[in-house]
C-alpha positions in Angstrom: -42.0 26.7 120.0 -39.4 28.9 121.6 -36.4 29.2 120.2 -33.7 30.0 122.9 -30.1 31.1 122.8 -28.6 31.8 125.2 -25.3 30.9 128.4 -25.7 30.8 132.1 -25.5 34.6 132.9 -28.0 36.5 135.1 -29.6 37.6 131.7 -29.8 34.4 130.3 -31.2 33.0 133.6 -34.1 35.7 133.8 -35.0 34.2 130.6 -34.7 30.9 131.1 -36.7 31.4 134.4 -39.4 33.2 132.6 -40.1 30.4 130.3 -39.9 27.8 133.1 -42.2 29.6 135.1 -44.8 30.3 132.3 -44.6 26.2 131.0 -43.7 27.1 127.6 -41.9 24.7 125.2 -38.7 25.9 124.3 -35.2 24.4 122.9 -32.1 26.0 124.4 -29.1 26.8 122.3 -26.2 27.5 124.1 -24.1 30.3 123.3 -20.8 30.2 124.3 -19.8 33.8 124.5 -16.2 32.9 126.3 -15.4 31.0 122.6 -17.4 34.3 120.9 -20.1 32.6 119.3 -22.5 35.5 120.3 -20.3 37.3 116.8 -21.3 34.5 114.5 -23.4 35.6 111.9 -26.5 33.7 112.4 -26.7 34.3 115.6 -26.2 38.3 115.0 -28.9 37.8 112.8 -31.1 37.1 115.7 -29.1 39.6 118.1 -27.8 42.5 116.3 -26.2 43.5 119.3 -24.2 40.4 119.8 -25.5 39.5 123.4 -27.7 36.9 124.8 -30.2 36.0 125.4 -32.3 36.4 122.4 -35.4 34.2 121.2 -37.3 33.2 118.0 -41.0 32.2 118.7 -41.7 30.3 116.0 -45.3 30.9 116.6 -45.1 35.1 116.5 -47.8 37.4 117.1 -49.4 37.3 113.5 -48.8 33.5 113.3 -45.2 34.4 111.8 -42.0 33.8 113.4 -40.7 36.9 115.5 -37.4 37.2 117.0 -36.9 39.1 120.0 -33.4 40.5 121.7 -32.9 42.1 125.0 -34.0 40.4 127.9 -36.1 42.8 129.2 -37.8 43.4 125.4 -38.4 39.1 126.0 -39.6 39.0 129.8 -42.4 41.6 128.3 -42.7 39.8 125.2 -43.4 36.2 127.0 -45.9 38.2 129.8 -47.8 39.2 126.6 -48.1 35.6 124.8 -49.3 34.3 127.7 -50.6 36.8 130.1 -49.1 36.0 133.1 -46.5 37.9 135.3 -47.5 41.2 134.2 -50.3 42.7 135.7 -53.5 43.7 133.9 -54.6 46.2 135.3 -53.1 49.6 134.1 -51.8 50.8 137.9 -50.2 47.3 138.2 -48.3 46.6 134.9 -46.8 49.9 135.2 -45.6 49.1 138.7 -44.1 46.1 137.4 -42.3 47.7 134.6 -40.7 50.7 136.9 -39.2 47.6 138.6 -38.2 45.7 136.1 -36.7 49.1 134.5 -34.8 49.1 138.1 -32.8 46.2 137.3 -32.2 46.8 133.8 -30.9 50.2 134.1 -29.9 50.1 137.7 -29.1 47.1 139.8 -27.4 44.9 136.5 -25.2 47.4 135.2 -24.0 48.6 138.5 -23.6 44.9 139.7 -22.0 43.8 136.0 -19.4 46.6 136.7 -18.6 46.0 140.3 -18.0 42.6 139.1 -16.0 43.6 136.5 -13.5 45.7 138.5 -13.5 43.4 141.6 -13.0 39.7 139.6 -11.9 40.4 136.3 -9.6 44.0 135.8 -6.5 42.7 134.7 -5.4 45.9 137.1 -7.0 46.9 140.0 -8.6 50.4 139.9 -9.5 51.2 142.7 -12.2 54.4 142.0 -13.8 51.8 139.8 -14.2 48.9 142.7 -15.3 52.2 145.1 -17.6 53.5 142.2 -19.9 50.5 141.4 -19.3 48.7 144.8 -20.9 51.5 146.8 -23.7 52.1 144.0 -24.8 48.4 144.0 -25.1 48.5 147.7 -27.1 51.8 147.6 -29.3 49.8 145.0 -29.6 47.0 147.0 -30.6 49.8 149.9 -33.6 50.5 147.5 -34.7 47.2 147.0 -34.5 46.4 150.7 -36.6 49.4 151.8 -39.4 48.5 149.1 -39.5 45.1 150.3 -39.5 45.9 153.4 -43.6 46.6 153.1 -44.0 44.7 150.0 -43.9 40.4 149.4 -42.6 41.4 145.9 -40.8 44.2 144.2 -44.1 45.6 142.5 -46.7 44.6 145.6 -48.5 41.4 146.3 -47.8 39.6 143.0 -44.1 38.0 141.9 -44.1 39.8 137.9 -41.5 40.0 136.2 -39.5 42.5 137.8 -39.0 39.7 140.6 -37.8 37.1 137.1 -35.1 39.8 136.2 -33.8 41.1 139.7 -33.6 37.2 140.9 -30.1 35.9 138.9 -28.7 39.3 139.3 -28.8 38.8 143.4 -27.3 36.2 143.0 -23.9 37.2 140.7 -23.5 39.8 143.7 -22.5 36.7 146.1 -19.6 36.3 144.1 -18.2 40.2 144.7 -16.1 40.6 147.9 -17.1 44.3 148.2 -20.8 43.5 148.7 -20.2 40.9 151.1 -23.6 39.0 151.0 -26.5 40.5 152.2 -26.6 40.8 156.0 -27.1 44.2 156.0 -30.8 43.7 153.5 -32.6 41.4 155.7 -35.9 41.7 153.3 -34.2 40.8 150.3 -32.7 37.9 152.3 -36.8 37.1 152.8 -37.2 37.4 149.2 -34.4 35.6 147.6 -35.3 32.4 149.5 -39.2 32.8 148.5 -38.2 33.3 144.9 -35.0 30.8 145.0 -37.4 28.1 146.4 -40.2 28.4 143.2 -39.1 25.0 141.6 -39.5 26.7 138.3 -36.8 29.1 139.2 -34.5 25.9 139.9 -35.0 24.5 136.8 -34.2 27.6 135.1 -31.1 28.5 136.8 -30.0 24.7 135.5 -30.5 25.9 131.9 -28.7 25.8 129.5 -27.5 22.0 129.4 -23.8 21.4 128.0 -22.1 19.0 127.1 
């Protein structure tokens, strides 16, 4: 059994997605991080960083219970336990990590920021809308030109580079300065492939509160 914890942020949605996708059974725990539960201390045992998502598979890789933070550490993790969404073949999986790599370093921080300065800055500032505003888009530029010749991010086969980028698409409909994606018709192809996967609706649902 999975043990999840985790709110409804593109991080925890990647996660959520992830176990949807591969059928596992897991229990979601929310994790309020507006009312700062992410600093309690049993859940900073689990996530020494304070930030969700994080899991405990009860069932671990030696039969023992493992936790896991970082949602990239997890997406790799889950491809591992159940061999899916990660290709097998050396070429492939390393493909699919480069991408998945992408988003964590690249397209998430740059779209987290833009965010940040756009919806949130109790002041405006404007070199810091300019800054990660025009970044994003030159990310989303990137992504664009690789799907432009590619169904997925990392070729043929939706991995888990496509599970990570997915929720963080969509928190960039919600910045003004990106303005949707008109101007990346072949991620506009994508996200409806990948927003139509039933699993990927059910995961973007999770967690449940009250």
């Amino acid at each position: 059994m999975i043990e999840l914890y985790t709110w409804p942020t593109p991080n925890g949605h990647k996660v959520h997605i992830m176990l949807e996708e591969c059928a596992l059974a897991y229990n979601a725990h929310a994790v309020d991080i507006g009312a700062g539960d992410q600093f309690k201390p049993d859940f900073l045992k689990i996530s020494p960083n304070n930030k969700i998502p994080a899991i405990v598979d009860t069932d671990g890789p030696d039969g023992k219970p493992i936790s896991i933070f970082e949602s990239g550490a997890i997406l790799i993790y889950l491809a591992g336990k159940t061999g899916r969404f990660l290709p097998r073949d050396v070429r492939g999986k390393y493909v699919a990590l480069q991408w998945l790599m992408f988003q964590m370093g690249g397209l998430g921080p740059m779209l987290g920021q833009a965010g940040h300065f756009t919806l949130y800055a109790k002041e405006p500032v404007q070199y810091g809308i300019e800054r990660y505003s025009n970044e994003s888009k030159r990310i989303l530029g990137v992504m664009d030109r690789q799907l432009a010749t590619h169904r997925f991010l990392a070729g043929d086969a939706y991995t888990i580079a496509d599970i990570a980028t997915f929720p963080w698409t969509n928190s960039a409909l919600r910045i003004p300065t990106i303005g949707g994606f008109d101007a990346w018709p072949n991620v506009v192809r994508w996200r409806a492939e990948i927003g139509a996967r039933p699993a990927v609706q059910r995961g973007l649902a999770q967690p449940k509160r009250d």
